[in-house]
C-alpha positions in Angstrom: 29.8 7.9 -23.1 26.1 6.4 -23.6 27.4 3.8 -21.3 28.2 6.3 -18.8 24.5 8.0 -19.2 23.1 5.5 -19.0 24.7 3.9 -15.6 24.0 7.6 -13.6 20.5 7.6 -15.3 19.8 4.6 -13.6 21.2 5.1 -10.7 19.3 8.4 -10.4 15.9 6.8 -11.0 16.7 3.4 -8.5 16.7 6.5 -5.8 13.7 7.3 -6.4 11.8 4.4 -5.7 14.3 2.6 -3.4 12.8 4.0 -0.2 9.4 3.2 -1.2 10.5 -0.8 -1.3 12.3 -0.1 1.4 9.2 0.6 3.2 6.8 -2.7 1.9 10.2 -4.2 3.2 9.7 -2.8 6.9 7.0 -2.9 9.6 3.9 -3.0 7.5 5.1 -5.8 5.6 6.6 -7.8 8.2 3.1 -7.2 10.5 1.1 -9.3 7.6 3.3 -11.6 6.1 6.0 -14.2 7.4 9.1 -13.1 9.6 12.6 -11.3 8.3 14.5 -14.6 6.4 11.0 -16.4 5.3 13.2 -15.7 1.4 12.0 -13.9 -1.9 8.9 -15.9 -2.0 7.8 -14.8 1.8 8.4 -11.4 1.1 6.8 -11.5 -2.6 3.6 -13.2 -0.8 3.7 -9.8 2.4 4.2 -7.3 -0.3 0.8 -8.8 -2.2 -1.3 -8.9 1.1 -0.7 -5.8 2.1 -1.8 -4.1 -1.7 -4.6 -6.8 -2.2 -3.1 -8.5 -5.0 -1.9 -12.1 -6.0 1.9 -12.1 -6.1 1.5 -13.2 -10.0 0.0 -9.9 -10.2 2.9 -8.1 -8.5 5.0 -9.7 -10.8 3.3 -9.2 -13.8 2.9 -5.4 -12.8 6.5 -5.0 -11.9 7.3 -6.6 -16.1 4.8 -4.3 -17.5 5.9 -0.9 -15.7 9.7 -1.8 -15.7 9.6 -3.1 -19.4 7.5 -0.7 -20.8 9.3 2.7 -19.8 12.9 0.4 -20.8 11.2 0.1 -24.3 10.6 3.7 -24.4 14.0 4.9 -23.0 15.6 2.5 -25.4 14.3 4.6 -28.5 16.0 7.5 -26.8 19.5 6.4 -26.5 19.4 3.0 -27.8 20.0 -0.1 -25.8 22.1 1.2 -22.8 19.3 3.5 -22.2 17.2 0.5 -21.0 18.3 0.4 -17.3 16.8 4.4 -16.9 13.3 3.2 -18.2 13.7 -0.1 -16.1 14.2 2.2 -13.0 11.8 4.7 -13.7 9.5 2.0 -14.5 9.7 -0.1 -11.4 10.1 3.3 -9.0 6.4 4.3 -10.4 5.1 1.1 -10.0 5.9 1.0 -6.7 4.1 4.2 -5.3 1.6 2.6 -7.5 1.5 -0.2 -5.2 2.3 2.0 -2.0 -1.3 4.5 -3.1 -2.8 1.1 -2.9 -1.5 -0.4 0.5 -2.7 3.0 1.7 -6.3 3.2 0.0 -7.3 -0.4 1.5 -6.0 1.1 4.8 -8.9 3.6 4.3 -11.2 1.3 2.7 -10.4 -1.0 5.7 -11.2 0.9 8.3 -14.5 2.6 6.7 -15.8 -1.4 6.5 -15.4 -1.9 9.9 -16.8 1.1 11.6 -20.1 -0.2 10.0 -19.2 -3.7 10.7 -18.4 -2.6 14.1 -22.1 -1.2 14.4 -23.6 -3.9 13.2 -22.0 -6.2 15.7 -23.1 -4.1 18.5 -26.4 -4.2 17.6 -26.2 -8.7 16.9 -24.8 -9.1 20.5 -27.5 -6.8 21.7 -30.0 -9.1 20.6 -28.1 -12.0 22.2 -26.2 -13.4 19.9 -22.5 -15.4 20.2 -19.9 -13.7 19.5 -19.0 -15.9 15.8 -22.4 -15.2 14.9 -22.4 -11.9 15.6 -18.9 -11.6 13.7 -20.5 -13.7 10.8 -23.4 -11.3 10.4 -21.1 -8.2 10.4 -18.7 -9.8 8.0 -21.7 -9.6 5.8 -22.8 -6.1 6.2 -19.0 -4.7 5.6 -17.4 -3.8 2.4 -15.2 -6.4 0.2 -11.9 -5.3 2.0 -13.6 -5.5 5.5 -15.4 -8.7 4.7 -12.0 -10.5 3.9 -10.4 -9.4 6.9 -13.5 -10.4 9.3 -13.9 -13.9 7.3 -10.3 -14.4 8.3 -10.8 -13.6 11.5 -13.9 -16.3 12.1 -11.5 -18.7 10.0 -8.6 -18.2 12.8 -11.5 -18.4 15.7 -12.8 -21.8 14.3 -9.5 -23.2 14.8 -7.9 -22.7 17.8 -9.0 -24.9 20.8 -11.4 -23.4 23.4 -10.0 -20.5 25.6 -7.2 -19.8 23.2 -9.6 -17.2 21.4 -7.8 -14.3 22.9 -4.2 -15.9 21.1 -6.2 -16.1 17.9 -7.6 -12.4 18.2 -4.0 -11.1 18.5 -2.4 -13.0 15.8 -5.1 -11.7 13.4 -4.4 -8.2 14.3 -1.1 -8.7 13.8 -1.3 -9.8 10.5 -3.9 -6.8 9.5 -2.7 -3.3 10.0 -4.8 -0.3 10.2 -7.1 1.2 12.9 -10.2 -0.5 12.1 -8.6 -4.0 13.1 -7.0 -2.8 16.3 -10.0 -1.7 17.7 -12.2 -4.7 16.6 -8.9 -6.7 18.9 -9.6 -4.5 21.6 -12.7 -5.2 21.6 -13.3 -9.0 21.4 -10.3 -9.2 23.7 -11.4 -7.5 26.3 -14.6 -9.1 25.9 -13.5 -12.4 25.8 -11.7 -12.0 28.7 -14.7 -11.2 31.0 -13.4 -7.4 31.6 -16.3 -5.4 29.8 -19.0 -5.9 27.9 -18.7 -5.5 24.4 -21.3 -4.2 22.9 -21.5 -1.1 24.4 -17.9 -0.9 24.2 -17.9 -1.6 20.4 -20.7 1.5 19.8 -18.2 4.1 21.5 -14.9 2.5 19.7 -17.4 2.6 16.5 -18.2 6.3 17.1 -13.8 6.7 17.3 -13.8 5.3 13.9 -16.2 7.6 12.6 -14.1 10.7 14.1 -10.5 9.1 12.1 -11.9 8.2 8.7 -12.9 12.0 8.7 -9.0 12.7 9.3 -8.0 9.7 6.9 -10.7 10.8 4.1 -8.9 14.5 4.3 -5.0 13.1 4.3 -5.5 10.7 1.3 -7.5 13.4 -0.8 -4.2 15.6 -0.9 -2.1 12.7 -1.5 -3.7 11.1 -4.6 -3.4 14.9 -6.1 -0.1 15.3 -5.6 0.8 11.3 -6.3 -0.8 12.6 -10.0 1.7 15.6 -9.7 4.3 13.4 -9.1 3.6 10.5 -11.7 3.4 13.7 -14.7 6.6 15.3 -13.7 8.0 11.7 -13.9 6.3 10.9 -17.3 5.7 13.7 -19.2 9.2 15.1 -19.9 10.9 11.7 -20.8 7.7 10.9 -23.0 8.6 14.1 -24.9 11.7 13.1 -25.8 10.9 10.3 -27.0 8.4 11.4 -29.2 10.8 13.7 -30.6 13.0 10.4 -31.5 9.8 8.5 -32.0 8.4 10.9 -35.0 12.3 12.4 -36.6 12.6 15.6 -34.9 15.8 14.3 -33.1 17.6 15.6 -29.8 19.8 17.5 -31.8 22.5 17.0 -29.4 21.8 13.2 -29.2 21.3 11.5 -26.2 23.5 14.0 -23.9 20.4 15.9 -24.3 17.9 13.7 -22.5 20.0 13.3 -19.7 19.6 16.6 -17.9 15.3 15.7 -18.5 16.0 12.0 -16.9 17.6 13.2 -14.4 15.4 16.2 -13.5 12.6 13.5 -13.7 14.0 11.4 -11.5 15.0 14.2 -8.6 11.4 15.5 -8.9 9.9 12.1 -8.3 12.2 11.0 -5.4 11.6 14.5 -3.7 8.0 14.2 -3.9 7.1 10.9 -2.6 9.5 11.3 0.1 6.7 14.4 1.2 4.0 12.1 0.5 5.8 9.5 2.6 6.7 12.2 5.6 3.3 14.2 5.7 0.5 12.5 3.7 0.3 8.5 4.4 -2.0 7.1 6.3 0.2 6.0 9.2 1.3 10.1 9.7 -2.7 11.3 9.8 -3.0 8.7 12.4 0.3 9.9 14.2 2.2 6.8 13.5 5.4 7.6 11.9 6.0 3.8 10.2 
């Protein structure tokens, strides 16, 4: 019977944060990482650019969350209870993860609408384009300041009159509004069609108008992402403090199964509505 538990416990909880590594499996990964085959390593190293991390700390983060909630489930049934913690543990962890692809979408976009300004204002004074990009690399944020600095690093490289290639690849590799419009600017720029000053002041002024939008969207989220990481907590940490301090289940660990489960359903349902009507890729009318 514990066996039992503990097999539909953990297959209960896997559902809930199945589709969220679904989705660091899907377009927003495979944008900023290597292509579909590239193995575990590959998709280790997308997942970690995409949520600013090292893939050690992925890793690392993964053995904390998953081991953790399987050392607390275990004092609650004993060792076949370990899977349901394990799942739990590794479904948190990844809208942990998924809150953070979605706050450096944010922060990435409100670094370059002032980087975009300050651009502007460099190549009205008549300077090149890298130096331009170099002095608004300096004026953004830490999340916008990594993705410009990659962007001058992919411009030194290529040979002259393959800037455009270079442009595109980086944008590829950096999702987010902030980055696309930066692209259309140097593109069409560099290809003689406009000139981009003025056009980066009015795609600057854009920017301004969707970070209002974005700032709004992610405020609701993070309150119900709390709402959703206490229903998922708290009633299993009760139980086991029960265990933990003598009071006992009474019923033994039957007991805790209707609470994992309930859990588990509550969690699943409410990331999938944070997932269908509160990312950042839904404010901006991009259903990923």
């Amino acid at each position: 019977m514990d066996l039992v538990l503990a097999v539909v416990g953990a297959c209960a909880l896997v559902l809930a944060g199945l589709p969220i590594f679904r989705r660091f499996g899907g377009r927003s990964a495979r944008r900023s990482g290597p292509p579909p085959g590239a193995g575990l390593r590959g998709r280790l190293e997308s997942l970690a650019l995409v949520v600013g991390l090292s893939p050690t700390q992925v890793l690392l983060g993964g053995v904390l969350w998953g081991g953790g909630l399987g050392a607390l489930t275990t004092t609650v049934g004993g060792p076949l209870f370990f899977p349901v913690g394990l799942a739990a543990g590794l479904g948190l962890f990844a809208q942990v993860l998924e809150s953070r692809r979605q706050e450096l979408l944010v922060q990435a976009t409100r670094d370059l609408e002032t980087a975009l300004g300050t651009f502007a204002m460099l190549l009205e004074q008549g300077q090149p384009v890298l130096q331009a990009l170099e002095g608004a690399a300096e004026t953004a944020g830490p999340v916008g300041g990594r993705l410009l600095r990659d962007l001058l690093e992919r411009l030194q490289r290529v040979p002259e009159g393959q800037e455009t290639r270079a442009v595109a690849e980086w944008v590829a590799a950096s999702p987010g509004p902030g980055p696309r419009l930066l692209a259309t600017v140097l593109i069409a720029g560099l290809e003689g069609r406009v000139r981009m000053a003025p056009l980066a002041q009015t795609l600057r002024g854009l920017l301004t108008g969707l970070l209002t939008v974005l700032g709004r969207a992610r405020a609701e989220a993070r309150g119900i992402e709390w709402q959703a990481r206490f229903l998922a907590l708290w009633p299993p940490g009760v139980v086991a403090f029960l265990v933990i301090t003598g009071l006992g289940l009474g019923g033994g660990p039957l007991v805790a199964l209707p609470v994992l489960l309930g859990s588990g359903l509550s969690y699943l349902l409410t990331t999938r509505q944070l997932r269908r009507d509160l990312s950042v890729e839904v404010a901006l009318g991009v259903r990923g």
